[in-house]
C-alpha positions in Angstrom: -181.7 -96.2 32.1 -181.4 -99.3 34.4 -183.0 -98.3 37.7 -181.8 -100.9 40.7 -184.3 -102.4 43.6 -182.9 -99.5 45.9 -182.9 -96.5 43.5 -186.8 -97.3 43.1 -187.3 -96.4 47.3 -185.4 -92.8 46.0 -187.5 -90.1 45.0 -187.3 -88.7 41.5 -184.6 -85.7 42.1 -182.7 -87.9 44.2 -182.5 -90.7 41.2 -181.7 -87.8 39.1 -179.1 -86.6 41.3 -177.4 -89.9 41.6 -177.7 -90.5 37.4 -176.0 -87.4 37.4 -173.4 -88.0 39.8 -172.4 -91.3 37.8 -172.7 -89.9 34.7 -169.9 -87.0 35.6 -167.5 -89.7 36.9 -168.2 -91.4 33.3 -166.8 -88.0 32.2 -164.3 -87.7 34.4 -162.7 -90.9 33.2 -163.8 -90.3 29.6 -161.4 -87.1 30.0 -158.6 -88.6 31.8 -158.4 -91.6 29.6 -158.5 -89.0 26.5 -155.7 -87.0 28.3 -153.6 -90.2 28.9 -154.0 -91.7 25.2 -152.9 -87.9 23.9 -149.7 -87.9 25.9 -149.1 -91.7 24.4 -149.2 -90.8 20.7 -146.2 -88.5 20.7 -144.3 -91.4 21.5 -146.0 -94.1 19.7 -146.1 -91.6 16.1 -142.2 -91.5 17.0 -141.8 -94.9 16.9 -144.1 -95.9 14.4 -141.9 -93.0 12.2 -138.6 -94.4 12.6 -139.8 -98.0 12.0 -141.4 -97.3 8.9 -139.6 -94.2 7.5 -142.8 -92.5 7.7 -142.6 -89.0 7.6 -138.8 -89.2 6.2 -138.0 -90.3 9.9 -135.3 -92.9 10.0 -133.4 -94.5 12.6 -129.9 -96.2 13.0 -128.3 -94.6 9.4 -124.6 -95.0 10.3 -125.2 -99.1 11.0 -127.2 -98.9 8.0 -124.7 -97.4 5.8 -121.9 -99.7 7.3 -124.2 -102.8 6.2 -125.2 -101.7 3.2 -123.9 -102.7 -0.5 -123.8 -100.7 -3.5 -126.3 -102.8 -5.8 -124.8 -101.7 -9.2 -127.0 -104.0 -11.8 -130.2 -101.6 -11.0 -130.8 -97.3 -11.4 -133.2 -95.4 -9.1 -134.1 -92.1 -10.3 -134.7 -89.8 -7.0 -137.2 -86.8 -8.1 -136.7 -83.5 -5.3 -139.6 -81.1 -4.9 -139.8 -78.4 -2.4 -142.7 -76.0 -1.3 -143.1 -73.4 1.2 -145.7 -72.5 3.4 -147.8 -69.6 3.3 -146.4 -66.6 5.8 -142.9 -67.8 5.9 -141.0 -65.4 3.4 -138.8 -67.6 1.6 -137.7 -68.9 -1.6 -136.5 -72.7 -1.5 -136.0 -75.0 -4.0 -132.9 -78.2 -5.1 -130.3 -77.2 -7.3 -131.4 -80.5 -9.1 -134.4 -81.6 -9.9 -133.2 -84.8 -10.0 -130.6 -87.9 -9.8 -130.0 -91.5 -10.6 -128.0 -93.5 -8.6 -127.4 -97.0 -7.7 -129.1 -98.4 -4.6 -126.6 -98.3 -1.5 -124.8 -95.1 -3.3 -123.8 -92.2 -1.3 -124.9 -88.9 -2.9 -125.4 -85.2 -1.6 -127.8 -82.6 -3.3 -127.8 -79.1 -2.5 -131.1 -77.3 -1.9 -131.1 -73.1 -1.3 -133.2 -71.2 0.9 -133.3 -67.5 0.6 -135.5 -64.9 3.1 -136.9 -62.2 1.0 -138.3 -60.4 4.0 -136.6 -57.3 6.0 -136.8 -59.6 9.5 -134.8 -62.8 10.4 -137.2 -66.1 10.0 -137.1 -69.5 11.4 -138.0 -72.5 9.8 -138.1 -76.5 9.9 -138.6 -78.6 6.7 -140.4 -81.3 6.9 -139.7 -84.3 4.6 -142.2 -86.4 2.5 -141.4 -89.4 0.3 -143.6 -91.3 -2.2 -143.9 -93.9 -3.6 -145.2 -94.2 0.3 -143.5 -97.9 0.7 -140.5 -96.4 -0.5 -140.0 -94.1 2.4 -138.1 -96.6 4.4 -135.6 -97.2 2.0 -134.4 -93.9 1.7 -131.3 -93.1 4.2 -130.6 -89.7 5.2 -126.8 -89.2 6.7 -127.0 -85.1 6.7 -130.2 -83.0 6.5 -131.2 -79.4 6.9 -134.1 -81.0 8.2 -132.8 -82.7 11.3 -133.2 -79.0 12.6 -134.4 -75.6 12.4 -133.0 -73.2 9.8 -133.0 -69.6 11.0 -132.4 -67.3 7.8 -131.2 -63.3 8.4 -133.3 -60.6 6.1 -132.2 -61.2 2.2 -129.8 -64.1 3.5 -129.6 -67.3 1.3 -128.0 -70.5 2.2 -127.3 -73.5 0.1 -128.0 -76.6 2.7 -126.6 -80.3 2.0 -128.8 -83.3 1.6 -126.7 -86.5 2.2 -128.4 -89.7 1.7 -128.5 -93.4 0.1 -131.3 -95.8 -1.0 -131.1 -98.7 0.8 -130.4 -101.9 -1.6 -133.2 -103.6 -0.3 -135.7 -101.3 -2.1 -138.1 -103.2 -3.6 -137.0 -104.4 -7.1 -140.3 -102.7 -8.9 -139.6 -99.3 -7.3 -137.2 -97.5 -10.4 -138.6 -93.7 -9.4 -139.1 -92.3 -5.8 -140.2 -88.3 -5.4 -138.6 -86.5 -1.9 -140.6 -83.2 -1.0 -139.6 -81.0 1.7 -141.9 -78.2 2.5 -140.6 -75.5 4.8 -142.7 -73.6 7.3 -142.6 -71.3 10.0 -141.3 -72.4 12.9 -140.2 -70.9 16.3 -136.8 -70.4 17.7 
């Protein structure tokens, strides 16, 4: 520690008590700034989402669809998983496991949810595509995961998936997986 020409005329406890009085305000800023950059990254993981499809998040899909074009000279097969998490009490899977379509083709898949417990449940799906440049591409017009899904005990409820690939997928990309995994979530 750097001790100035006028901290050497302080005694020992007073240098100490002045170390420590600068070394709290180091804190204090440490934890502000730390606070600040936390209430940032909602935002900025929302943005960063919708401009790279992370996360299944997309942005603008109706001016998409209205400038998109139906590439017919290529196939992408579109693989659907689904998984639920631990403690939810559901059963959820597609009705397919699969479909091929054309890039800029409009298709809806149906996926069921079912509570097998004896109490109503909420949940929210979350989406995941891969391959992860992919994610982008893939257009959603109607999802059950745009919002919360409450389920009454022994209810089941066949929910729509509307999408399209976008045509500018990446010529290489022939096979794309989308995963939705459902967990608990409050109402």
């Amino acid at each position: 520690m750097e001790i100035s020409a006028k901290d050497n005329d302080l005694s020992s406890q007073e240098r100490r008590s002045l170390a420590n009085k600068r070394l709290g305000l180091k804190m204090v800023w440490i934890v502000a700034g730390s606070l600040a950059f936390a209430f940032a990254l909602v935002p900025l993981y929302d943005v960063l989402c919708a401009a790279t499809g992370l996360n299944g998040k997309t942005e603008n899909t109706a001016t998409t669809l209205k400038n998109s074009r139906v590439d017919a000279t290529r196939w992408v097969t579109v693989q659907f998983t689904s998984s639920v998490m631990p403690g939810l009490g559901w059963n959820f899977y597609p009705k397919q496991s699969n479909i091929r379509l054309h890039p800029g083709q409009v298709e809806t898949v149906m996926f069921e949810a079912k509570n097998i417990t004896s109490q109503a449940v909420t949940g929210q799906a979350i989406p995941s595509v891969t391959p992860g440049q992919a994610a982008s591409y893939l257009k959603k017009i109607e999802c059950f995961c745009f919002q919360k899904q409450v389920l009454k005990p022994g209810e089941t409820k066949v929910m729509p998936l509307r999408f399209f690939i976008s045509s500018e997928l990446p010529e290489d990309v022939k096979e794309m997986t989308l995963s939705y995994s459902f967990f608990s979530a409050k109402e």
